[in-house]
MMTF fields as JSON, N, C-alpha, C and O atoms, coordinates in Angstrom:
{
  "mmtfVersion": "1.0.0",
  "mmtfProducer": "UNKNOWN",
  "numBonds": 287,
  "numAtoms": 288,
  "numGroups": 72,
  "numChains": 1,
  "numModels": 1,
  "chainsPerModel": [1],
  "groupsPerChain": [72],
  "chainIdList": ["A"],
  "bondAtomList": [4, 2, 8, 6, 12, 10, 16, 14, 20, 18, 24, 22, 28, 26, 32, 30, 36, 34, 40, 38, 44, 42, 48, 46, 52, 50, 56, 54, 60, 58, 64, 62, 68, 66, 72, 70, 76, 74, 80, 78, 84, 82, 88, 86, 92, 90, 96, 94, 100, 98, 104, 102, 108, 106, 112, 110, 116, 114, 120, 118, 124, 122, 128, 126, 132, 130, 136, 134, 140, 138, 144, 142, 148, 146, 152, 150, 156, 154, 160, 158, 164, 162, 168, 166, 172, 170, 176, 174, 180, 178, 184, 182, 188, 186, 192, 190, 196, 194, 200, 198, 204, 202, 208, 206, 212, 210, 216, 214, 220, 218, 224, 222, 228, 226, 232, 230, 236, 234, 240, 238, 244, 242, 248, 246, 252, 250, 256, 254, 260, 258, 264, 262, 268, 266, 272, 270, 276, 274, 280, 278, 284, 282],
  "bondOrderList": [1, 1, 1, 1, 1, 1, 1, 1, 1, 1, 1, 1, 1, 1, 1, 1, 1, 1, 1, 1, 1, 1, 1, 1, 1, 1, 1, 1, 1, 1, 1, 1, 1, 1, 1, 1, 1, 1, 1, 1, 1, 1, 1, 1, 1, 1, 1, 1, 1, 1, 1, 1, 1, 1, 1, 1, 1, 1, 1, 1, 1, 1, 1, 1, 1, 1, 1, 1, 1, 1, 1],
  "groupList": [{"groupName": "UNK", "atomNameList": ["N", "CA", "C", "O"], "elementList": ["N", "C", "C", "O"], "formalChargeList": [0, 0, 0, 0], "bondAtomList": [1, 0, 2, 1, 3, 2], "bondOrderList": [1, 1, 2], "singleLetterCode": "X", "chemCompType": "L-PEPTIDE LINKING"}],
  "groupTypeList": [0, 0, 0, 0, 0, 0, 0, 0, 0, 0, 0, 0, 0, 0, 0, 0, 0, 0, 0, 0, 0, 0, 0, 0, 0, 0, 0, 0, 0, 0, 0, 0, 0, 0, 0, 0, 0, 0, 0, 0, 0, 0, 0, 0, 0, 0, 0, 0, 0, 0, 0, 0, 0, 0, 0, 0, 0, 0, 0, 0, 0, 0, 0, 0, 0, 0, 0, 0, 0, 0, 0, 0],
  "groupIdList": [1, 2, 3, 4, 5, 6, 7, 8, 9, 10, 11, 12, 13, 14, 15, 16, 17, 18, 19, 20, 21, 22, 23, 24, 25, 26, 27, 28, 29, 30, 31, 32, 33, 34, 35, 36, 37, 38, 39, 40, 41, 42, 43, 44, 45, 46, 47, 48, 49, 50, 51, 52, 53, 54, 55, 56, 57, 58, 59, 60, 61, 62, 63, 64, 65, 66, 67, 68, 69, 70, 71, 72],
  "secStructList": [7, 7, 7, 7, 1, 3, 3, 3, 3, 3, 3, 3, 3, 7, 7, 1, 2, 2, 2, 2, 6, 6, 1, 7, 7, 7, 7, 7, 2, 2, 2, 2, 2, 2, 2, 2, 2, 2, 2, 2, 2, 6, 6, 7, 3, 3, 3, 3, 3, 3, 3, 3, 3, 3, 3, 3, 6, 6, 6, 3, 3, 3, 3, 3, 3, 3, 3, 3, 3, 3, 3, 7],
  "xCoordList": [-6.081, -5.187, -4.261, -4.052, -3.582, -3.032, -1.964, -1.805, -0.795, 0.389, 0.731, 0.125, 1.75, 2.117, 3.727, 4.316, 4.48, 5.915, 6.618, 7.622, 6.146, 6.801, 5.883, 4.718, 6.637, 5.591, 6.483, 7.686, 5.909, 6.292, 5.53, 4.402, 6.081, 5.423, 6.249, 7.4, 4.718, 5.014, 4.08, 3.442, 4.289, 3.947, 3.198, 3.45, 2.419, 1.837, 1.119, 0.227, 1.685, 1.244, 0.666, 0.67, 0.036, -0.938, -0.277, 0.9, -0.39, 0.458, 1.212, 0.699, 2.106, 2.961, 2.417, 1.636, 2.399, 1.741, 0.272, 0.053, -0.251, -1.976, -1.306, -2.046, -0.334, -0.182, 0.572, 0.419, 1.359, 2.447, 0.906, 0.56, 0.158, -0.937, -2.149, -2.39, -2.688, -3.57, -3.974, -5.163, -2.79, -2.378, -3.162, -3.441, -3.743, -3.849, -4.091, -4.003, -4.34, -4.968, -5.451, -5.311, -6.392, -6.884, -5.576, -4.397, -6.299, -5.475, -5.549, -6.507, -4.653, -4.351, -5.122, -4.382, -6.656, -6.935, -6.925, -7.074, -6.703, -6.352, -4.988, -4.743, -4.177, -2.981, -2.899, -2.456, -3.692, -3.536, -4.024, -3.299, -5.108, -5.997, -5.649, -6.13, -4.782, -3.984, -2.39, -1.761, -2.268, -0.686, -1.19, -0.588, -2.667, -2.842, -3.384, -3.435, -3.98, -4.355, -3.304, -3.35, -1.918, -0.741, -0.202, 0.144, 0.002, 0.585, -0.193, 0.336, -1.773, -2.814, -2.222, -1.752, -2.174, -1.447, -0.419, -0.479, 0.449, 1.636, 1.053, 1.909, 0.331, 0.288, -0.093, -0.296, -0.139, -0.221, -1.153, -2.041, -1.135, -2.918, -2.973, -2.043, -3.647, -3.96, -3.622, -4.364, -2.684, -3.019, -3.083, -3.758, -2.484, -2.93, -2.415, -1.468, -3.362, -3.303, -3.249, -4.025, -2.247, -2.29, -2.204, -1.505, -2.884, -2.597, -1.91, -2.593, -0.982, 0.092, -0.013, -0.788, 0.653, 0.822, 2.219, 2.852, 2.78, 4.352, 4.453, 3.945, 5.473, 5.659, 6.367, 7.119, 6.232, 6.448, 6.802, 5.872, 8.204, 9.161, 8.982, 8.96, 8.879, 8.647, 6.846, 6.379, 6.376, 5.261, 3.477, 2.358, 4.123, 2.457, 2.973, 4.113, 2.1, 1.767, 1.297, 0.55, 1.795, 0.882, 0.676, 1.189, -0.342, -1.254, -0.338, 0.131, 0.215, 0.64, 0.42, 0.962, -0.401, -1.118, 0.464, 1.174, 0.53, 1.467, 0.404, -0.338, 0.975, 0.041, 1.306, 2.356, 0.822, 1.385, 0.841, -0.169, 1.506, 1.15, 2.086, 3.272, 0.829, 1.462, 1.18, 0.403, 2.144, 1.891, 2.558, 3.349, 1.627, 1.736, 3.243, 3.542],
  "yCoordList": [15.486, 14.682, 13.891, 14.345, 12.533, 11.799, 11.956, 12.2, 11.891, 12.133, 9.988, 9.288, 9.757, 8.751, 8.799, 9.84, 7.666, 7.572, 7.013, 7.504, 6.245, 5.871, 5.523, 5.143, 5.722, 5.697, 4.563, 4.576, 4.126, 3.06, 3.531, 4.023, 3.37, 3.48, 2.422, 2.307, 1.641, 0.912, 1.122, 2.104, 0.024, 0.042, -1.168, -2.272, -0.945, -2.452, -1.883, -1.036, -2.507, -2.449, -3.417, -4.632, -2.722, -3.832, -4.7, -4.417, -6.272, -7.224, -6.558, -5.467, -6.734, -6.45, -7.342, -6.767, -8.505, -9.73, -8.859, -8.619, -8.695, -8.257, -6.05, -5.321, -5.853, -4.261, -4.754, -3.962, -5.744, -6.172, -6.362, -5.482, -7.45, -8.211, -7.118, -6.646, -6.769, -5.901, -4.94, -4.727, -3.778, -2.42, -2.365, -1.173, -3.102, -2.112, -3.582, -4.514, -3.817, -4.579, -3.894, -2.718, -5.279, -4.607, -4.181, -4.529, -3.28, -3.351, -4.42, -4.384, -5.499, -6.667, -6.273, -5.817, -6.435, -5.89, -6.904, -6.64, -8.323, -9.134, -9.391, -9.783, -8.665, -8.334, -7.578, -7.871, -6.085, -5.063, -5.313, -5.009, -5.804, -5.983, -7.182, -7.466, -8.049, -8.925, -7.894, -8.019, -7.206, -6.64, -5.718, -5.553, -4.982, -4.413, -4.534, -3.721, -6.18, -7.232, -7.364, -7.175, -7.685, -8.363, -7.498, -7.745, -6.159, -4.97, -4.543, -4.131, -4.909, -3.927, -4.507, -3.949, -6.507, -7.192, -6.78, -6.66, -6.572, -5.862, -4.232, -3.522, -3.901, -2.416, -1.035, 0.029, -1.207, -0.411, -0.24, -1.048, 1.674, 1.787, 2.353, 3.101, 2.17, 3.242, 4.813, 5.12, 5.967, 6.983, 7.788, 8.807, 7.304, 8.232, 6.994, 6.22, 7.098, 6.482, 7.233, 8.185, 6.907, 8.057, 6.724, 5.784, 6.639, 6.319, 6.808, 7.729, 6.667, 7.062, 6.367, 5.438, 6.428, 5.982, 5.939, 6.994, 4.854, 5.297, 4.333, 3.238, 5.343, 4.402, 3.306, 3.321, 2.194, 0.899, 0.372, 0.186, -0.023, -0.102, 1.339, 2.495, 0.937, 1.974, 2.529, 3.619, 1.864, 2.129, 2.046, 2.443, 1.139, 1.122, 1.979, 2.405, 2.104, 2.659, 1.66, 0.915, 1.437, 0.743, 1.838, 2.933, 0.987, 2.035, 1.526, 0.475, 1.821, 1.765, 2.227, 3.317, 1.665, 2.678, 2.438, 1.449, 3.715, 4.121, 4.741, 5.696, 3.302, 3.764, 3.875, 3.244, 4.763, 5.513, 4.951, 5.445, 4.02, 3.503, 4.244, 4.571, 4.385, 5.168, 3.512, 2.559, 3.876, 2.79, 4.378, 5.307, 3.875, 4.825, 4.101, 4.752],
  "zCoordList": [17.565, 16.749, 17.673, 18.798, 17.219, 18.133, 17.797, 16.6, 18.659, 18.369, 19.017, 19.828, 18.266, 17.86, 18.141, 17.851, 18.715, 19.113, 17.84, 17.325, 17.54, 16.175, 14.839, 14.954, 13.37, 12.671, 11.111, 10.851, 10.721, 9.417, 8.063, 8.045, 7.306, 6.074, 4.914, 4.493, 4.654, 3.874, 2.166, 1.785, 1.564, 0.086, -0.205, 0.278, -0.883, -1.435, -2.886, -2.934, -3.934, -4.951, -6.035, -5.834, -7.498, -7.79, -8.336, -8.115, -9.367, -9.823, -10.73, -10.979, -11.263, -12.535, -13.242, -14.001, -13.42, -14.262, -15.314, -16.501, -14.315, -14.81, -15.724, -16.385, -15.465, -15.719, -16.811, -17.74, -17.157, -18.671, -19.559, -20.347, -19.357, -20.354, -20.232, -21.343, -19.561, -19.435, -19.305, -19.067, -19.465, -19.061, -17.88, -17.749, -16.815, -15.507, -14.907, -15.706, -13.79, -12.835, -11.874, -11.535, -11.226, -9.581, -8.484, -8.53, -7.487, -6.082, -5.171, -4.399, -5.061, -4.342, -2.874, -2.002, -2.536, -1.399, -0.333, 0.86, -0.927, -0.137, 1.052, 2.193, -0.59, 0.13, 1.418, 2.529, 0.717, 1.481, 2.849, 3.797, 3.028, 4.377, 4.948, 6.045, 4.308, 5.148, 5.837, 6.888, 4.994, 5.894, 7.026, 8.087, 6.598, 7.883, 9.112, 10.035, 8.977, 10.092, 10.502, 11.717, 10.043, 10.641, 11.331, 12.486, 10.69, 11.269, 12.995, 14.027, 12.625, 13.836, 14.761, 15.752, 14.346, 15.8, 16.534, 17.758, 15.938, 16.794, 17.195, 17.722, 17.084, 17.677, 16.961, 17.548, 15.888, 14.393, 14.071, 13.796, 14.011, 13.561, 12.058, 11.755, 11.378, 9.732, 10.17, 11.103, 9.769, 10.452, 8.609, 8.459, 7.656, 6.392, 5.288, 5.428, 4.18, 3.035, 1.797, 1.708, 0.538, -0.734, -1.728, -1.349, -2.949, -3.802, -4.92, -5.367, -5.541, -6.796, -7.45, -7.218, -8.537, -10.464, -10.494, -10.488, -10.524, -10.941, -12.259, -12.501, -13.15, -14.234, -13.934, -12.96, -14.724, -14.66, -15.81, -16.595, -16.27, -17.364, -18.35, -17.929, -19.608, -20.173, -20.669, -20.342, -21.189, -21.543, -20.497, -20.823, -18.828, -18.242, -17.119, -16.934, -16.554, -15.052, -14.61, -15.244, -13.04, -11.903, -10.553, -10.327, -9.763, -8.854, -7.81, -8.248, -6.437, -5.51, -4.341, -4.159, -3.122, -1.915, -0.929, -0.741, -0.518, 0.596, 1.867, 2.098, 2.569, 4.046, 5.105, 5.225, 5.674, 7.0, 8.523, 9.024, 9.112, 10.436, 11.761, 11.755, 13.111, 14.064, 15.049, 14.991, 15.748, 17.208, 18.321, 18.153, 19.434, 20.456, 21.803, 22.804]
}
């Protein structure tokens, strides 16, 4: 296992737009795999990914991936 000097954790979640009209949407993977191209450049590797459900106003849920980046 790699041990890592510093570590970030960020969020990227799916539209609100598409979760109000449609109770769910896709996962923005455009998004996603654009922040973690931008991130690799500076130094940043994938080290753990979780997807969650958090409620969202009162009545939808949206999906939200929390990824965990190490740079050495």
């Amino acid at each position: 296992m790699m041990a890592y000097k510093e570590y970030k954790v960020m969020q990227v979640a799916e539209g609100a737009i598409g979760t109000l009209f449609l109770g769910a949407s896709g996962m923005p993977l455009d998004k996603l795999e654009d922040t973690l191209n931008d991130e690799a450049k500076d130094g940043w590797q994938l080290v753990f990914q979780v997807i969650e459900s958090r409620r969202f106003w009162l009545f939808w849920t949206r999906e939200t991936v929390i990824i965990t980046l190490g740079r050495e």
